[in-house]
C-alpha positions in Angstrom: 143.2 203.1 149.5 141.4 203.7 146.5 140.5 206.7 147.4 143.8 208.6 147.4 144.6 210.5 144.4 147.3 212.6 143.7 147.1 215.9 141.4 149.1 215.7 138.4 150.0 218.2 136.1 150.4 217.4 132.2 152.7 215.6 131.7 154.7 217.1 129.1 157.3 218.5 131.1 159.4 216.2 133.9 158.7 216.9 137.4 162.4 217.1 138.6 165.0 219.0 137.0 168.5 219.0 138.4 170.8 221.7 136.4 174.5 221.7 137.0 174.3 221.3 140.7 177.4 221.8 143.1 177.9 221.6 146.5 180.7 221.9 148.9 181.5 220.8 152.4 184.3 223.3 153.0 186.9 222.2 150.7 185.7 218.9 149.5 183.0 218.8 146.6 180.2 216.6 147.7 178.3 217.1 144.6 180.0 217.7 141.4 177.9 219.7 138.5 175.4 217.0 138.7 172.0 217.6 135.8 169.6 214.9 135.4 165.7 214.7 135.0 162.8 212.6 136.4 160.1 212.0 134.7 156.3 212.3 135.7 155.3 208.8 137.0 158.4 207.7 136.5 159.9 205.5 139.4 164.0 206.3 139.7 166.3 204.6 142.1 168.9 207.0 143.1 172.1 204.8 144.2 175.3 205.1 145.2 178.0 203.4 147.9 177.9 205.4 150.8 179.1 208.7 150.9 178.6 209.1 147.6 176.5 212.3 147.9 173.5 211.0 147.7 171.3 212.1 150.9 173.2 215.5 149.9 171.1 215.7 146.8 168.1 214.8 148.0 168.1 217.5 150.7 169.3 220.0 148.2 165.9 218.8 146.1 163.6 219.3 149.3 165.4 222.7 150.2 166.7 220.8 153.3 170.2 222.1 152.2 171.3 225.1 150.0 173.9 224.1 146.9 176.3 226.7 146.5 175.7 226.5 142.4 173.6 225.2 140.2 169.7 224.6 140.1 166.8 222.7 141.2 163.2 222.7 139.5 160.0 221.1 140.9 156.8 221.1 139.2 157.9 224.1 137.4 158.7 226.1 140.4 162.1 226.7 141.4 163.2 224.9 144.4 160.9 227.1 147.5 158.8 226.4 150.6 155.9 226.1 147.6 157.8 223.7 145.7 158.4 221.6 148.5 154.9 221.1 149.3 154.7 219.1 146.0 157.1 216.9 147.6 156.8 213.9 150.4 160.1 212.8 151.8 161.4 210.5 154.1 165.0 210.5 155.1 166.9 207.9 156.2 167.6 209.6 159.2 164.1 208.6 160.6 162.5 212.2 162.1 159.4 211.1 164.4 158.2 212.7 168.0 158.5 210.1 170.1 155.7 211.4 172.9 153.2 212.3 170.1 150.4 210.0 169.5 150.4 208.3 166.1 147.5 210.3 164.8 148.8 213.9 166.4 152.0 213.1 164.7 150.5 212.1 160.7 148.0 214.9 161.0 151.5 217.5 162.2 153.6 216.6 159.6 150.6 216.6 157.2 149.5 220.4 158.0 152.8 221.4 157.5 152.9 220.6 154.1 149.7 222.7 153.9 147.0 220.0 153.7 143.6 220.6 154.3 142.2 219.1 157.4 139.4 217.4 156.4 141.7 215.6 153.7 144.7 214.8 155.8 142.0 212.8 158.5 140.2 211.1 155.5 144.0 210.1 153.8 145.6 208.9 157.2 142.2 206.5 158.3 143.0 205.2 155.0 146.4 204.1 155.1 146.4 203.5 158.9 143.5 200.8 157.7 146.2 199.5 155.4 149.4 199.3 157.5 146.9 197.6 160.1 147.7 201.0 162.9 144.1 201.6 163.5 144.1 200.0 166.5 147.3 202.1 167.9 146.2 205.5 166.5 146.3 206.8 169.9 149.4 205.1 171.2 152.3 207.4 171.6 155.1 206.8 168.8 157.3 205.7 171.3 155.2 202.8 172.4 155.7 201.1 169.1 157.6 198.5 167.6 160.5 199.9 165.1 158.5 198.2 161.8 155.1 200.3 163.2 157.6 203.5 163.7 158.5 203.0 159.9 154.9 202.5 158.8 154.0 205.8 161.1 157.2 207.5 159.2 156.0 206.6 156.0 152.0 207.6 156.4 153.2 211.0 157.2 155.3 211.3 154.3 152.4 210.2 152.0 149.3 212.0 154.0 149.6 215.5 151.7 148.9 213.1 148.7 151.9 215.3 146.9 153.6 214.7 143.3 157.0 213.5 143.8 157.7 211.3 146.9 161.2 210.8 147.8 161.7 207.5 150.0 165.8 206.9 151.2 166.4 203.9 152.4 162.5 202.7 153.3 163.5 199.3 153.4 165.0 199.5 156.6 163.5 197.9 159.9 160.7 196.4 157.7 160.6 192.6 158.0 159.9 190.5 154.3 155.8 190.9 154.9 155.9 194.7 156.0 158.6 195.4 152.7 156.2 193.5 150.5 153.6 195.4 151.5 155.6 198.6 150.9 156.3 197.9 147.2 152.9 197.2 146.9 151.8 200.6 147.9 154.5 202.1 145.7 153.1 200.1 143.0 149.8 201.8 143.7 150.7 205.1 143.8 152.5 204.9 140.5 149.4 203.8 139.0 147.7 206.7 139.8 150.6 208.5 138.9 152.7 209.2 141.4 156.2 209.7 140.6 158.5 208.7 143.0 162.4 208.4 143.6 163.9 205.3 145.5 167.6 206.0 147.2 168.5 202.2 148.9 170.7 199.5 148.8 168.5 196.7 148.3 169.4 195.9 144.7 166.2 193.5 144.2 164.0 195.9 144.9 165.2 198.6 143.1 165.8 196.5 140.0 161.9 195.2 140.6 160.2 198.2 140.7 161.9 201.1 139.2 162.0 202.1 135.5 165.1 204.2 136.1 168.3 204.7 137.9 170.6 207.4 138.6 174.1 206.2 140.2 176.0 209.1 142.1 179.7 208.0 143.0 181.9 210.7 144.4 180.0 213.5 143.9 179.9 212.6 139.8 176.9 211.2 138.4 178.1 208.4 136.3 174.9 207.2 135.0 171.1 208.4 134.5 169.2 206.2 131.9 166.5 203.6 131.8 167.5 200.3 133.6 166.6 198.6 130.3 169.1 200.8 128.3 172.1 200.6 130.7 171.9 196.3 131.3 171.6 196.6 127.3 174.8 199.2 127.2 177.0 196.9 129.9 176.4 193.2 128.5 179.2 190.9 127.4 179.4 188.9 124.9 177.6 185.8 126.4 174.3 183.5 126.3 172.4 181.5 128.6 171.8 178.3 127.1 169.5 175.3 128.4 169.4 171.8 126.6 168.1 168.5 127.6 171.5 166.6 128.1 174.9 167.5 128.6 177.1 168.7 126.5 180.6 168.6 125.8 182.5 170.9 126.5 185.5 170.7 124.4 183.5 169.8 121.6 181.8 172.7 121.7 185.4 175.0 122.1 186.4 173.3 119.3 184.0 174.4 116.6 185.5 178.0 116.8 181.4 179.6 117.3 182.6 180.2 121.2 185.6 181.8 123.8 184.0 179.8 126.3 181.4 177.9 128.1 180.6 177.6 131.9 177.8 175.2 133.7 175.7 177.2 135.4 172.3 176.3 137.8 169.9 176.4 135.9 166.8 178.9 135.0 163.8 179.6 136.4 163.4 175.9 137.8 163.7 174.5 134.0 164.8 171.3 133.9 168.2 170.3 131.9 171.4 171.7 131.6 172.5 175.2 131.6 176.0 176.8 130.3 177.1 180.2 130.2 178.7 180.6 126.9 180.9 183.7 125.4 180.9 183.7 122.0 183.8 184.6 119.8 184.2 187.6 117.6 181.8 188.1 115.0 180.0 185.2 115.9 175.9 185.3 115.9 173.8 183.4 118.4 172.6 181.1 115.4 176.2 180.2 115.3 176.2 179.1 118.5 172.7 177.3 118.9 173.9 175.1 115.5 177.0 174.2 117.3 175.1 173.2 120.4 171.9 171.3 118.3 174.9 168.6 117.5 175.1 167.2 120.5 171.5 167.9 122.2 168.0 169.6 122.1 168.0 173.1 123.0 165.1 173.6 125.6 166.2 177.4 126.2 168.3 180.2 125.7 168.4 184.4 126.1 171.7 186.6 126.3 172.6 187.1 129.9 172.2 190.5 131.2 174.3 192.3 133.9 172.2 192.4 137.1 171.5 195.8 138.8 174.1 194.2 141.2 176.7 193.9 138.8 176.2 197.1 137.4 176.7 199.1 140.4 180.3 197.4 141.5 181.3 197.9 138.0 180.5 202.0 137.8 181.7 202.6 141.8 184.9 200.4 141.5 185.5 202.6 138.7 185.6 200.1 135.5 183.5 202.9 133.7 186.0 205.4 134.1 186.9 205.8 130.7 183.9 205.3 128.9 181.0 207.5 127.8 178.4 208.5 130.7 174.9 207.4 129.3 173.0 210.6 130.3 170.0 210.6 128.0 167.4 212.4 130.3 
């Protein structure tokens, strides 16, 4: 695998641009002037509940499906049969031959996107090496399990080596080996500088690997930021606090530094006792870590962070209705 490269541009200008883009299933609006960028070697995570418009948008990006306003820029080309060779995607709607032979069907999909021959064969020995298909390069698709199928799907998205790979849902049928091994191959081809979008509901993963997110609910895009900037943007008032004993509770309500304090498991496997606290108005966390140095040691402590998890109920069950979309790229 260290073989594959990709062909990057400079890097001064993002490899996605989405401008004011509209679409409409007869009378209902399944995408609602949505604009965003993604950045080269950048990986986003596109989510949304379902039906939220996202697999609209990504076919829209891959010319799949036309939007009836707006605009779509790849690589600097506007959104063509060209621009889309730049592009490697893999729907969640899984789109395999099933009578083909493994290799027939990587080396199809490959010349379609206008790969050279020589290139594609080299490329798909490599990552058939990796998934461990060698052996069943000549099987017919059909043949396989559904976690080889996936693998096959995903080769075949990657064989043209292109610039932007777009992966919905590629979680799915892969056991916890088989989805390890997938984010470590995503982790490679961002180091060579891939960039590549994510569209899936496993919040872990998404929150492990990529460096951005863009949440589409109803057709509106509610937010497109950094993961870092949005927890930053949505946390309370709280900290996680860890000390050697326990503490008292209504001691510690009583000095006026906090709203409230919660036992919670603790972190990381420390050892101790851990309490979510919420401190009061215009108090600082020194405020609270004297209060709590009264009755023990303090062995830890950090302000808790919404999870990617809690983020996404609170922008799709509409808490964020009324306040500012953070839209920075």
């Amino acid at each position: 695998m260290d073989n594959i490269t990709t062909a990057n541009s400079p890097a001064t200008e993002p490899i996605l641009k989405v401008e004011n883009l509209t679409k409409f299933f007869g009378s209902k609006k399944a995408l609602d002037n949505v604009s965003f960028t993604v950045e080269r070697g950048s990986i986003c995570g596109v989510l949304g509940p379902n039906g939220a418009g996202k697999t609209t948008l990504l076919r829209i990006i891959n010319g799949i499906m036309v939007n009836d306003k707006g605009s779509v820029e790849i690589a600097g080309l506007p959104a063509s049969l060209a621009a889309s060779r730049q592009i490697g995607y893999m729907p969640e709607e899984r789109g395999l031959y099933d009578k083909m032979r493994v290799d027939d069907q990587i080396m199809y999909f490959g010349r379609l996107k206008g790969g050279d021959k020589k290139q594609l064969r080299k490329v798909m020995d490599e990552y058939l090496e990796l998934f461990n298909l060698t052996a069943d390069r000549r099987r017919r698709v059909k043949e396989l399990s559904k976690g080889n199928q996936q693998k096959v799907q995903i080769i075949s998205t990657l064989v043209h080596e292109p610039e932007l790979v777009i992966l919905d849902e590629p979680f799915s049928g892969f056991d916890p080996i088989n989805g390890q091994l997938l984010q470590e191959l995503i982790s490679r081809l961002h180091d060579r500088g891939t960039t590549i979008m994510l569209s899936s509901h496993n919040m872990p993963a998404i929150e492990e690997m990529c460096s951005d997110i863009a949440l589409i609910n109803k057709g509106h895009l509610l937010v497109k930021d950094s993961i870092e900037n949005i927890k930053e943007a949505n946390k309370d008032n709280s900290l996680i606090l860890t000390t050697d004993s326990e503490l008292s509770l209504p001691m510690m309500t009583d000095t006026g530094t906090i709203d409230s304090i919660t036992p919670v498991k603790t972190i990381n496997w420390r050892k101790g006792f851990a309490y979510k606290v919420v401190k009061s108005e215009g108090k600082s966390n020194m405020d609270v870590l004297d209060a709590a140095a009264m009755q023990a040691d303090i062995i830890h402590f950090e302000e808790s962070l919404p999870s990617l998890t809690d983020i996404f109920i609170k922008y799709t069950a509409g808490e964020s209705a009324d306040t500012d979309i953070n839209q920075h790229n």
